[in-house]
C-alpha positions in Angstrom: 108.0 472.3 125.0 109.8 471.6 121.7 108.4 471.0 118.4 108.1 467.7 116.0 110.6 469.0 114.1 113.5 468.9 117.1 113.3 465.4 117.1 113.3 464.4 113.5 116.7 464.0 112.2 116.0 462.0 108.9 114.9 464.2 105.6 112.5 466.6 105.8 109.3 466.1 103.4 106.1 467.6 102.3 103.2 465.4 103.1 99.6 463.9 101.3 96.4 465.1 102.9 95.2 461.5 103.1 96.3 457.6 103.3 94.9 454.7 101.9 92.9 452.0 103.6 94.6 448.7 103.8 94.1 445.4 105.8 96.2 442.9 107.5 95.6 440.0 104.8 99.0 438.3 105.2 102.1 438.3 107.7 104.2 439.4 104.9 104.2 443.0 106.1 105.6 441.6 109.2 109.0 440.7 107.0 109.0 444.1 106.2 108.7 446.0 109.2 111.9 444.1 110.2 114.1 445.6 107.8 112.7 449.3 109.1 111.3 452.2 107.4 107.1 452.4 108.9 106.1 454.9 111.4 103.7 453.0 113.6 100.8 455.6 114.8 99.4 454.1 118.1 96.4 455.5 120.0 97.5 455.6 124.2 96.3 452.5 126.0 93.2 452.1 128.1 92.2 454.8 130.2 89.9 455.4 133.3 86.8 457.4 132.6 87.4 460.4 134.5 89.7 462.7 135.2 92.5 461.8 138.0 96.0 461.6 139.1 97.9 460.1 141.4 99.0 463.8 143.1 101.6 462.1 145.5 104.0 461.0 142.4 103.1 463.5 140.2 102.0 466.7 141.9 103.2 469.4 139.2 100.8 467.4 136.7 96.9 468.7 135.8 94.2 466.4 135.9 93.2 464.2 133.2 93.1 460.4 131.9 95.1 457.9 133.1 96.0 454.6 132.4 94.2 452.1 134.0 96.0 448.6 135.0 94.4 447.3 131.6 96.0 450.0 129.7 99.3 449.4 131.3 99.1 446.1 130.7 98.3 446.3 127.0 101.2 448.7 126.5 103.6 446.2 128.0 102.3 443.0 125.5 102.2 445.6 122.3 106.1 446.2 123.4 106.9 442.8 124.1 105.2 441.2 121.1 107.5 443.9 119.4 110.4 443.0 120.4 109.9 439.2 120.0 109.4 440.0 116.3 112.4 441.8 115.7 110.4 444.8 115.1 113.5 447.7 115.3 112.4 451.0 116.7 114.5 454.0 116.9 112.2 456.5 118.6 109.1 456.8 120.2 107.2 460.1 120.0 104.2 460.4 122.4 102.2 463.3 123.1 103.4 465.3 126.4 99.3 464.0 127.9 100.6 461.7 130.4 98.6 458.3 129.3 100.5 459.2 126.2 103.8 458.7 127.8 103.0 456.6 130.0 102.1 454.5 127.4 105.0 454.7 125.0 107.6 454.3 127.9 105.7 451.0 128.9 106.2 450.0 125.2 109.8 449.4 125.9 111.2 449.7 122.7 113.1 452.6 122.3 114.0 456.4 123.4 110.8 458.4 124.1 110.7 462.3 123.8 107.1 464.1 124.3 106.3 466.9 122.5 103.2 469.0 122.5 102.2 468.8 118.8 100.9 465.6 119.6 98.9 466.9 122.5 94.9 465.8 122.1 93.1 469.3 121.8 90.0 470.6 123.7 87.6 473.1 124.0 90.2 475.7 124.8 92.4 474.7 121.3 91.4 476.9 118.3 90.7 475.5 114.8 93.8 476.5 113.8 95.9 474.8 116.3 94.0 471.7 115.8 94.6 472.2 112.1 98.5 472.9 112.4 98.7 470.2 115.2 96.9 467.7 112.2 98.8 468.9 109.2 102.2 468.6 111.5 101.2 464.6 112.6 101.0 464.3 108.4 104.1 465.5 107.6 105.3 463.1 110.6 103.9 459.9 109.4 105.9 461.0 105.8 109.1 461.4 106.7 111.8 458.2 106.3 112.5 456.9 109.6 116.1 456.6 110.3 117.7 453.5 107.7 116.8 449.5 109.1 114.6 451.2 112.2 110.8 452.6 112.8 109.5 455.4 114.5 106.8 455.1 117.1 104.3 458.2 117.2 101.7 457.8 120.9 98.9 460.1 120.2 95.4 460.7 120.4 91.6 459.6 119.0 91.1 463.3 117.9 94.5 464.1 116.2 94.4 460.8 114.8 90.8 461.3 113.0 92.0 465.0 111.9 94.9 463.9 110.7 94.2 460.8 108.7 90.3 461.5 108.2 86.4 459.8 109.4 87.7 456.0 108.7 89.8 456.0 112.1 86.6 457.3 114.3 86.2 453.8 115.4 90.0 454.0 116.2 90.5 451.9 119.7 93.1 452.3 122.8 95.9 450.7 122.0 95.0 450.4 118.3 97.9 450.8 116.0 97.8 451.9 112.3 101.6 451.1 110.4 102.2 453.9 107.9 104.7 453.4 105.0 106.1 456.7 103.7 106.2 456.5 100.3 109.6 458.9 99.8 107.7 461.6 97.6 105.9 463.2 100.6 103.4 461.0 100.9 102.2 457.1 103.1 100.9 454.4 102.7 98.4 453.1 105.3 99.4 449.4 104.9 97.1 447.4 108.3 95.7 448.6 111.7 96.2 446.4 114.4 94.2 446.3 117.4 96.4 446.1 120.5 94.4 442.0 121.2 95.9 440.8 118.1 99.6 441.4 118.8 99.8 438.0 120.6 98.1 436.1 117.6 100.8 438.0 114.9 103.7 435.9 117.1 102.3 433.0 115.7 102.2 433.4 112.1 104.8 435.8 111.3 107.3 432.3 112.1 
């Protein structure tokens, strides 16, 4: 399974251990987001409880999460409230976890590649690798998207919370947090957005 680094082909930076807290106060980031340059960090969709798959489709695939119809839907409106903004995206990165791809695919906004860096870990994932895996989503959410786009990133509660620290452990399905990389190796957090209040953003950003 390739790397992070396979699919990122703007600069390479160093990253900040932390971002700041921000909150959605006015649409005006909205302007922004059109003219590119945010990595929107996105927690997969809404999930069933236990662990299933659907072994007809996907036979070659372990057992874990899905997507329930919820969390299908909410993918879809996130992408389609997206794209009615004029929010560009050049590439979506999801975690290879299926509800991960599942869910950034549904998004419908751009080319999605998996990679395992973004893989949520588990009782059989060392400290380390949950460590690299954290410091790697960082260094991620620093780097310039590609000029007048975003970049999508699909991920996990965990690697979410050991990336970017306690404040996301009430971080929902669906919920996205927009990043601005500040171009000296560092971000911005600048709102999180709960996948429900898409929909209401149509209505003020006009």
């Amino acid at each position: 399974m390739p790397n992070i680094r396979s699919f990122l082909f703007w600069a390479l930076v160093a990253f900040l251990p932390a971002a700041s807290n921000a909150q959605a106060s006015s649409p005006g980031w909205i302007e922004n987001l059109r003219l590119g340059g945010y990595v929107i960090v996105l927690r997969h969709g809404a999930t069933t409880s236990d662990q299933s798959i659907d072994s007809m489709s996907r036979p070659n695939l372990p057992a874990e999460r899905q997507l329930t119809s919820q969390g299908r839907a909410q993918a879809k409106s996130i992408g389609e409230a997206m794209r009615r903004l004029k929010i560009p995206v050049a590439l979506v990165l999801t975690s290879s976890t299926a509800r991960a791809v599942d869910t950034g695919t549904l998004l419908g906004v751009g080319e999605v590649s998996a990679t395992a860096d973004l893989a949520e870990g588990g009782p059989d994932t060392s400290a380390d690798e949950d460590n690299r895996r954290a410091a790697a989503f960082r260094e991620l959410v620093a780097q310039r998207p590609p000029a007048g786009n975003n970049v999508v990133v699909v991920s996990h509660k965990p690697n979410i919370v050991n990336a970017f620290g306690q404040a996301w452990s009430d971080v929902r399905e669906g919920e996205a947090s927009v990043f601005k990389p500040d171009g000296r190796g560092g971000y911005d957090l600048i709102v999180r957005i709960r996948a429900d209040e898409w929909s209401a953003l149509e209505g003020v950003s006009d």
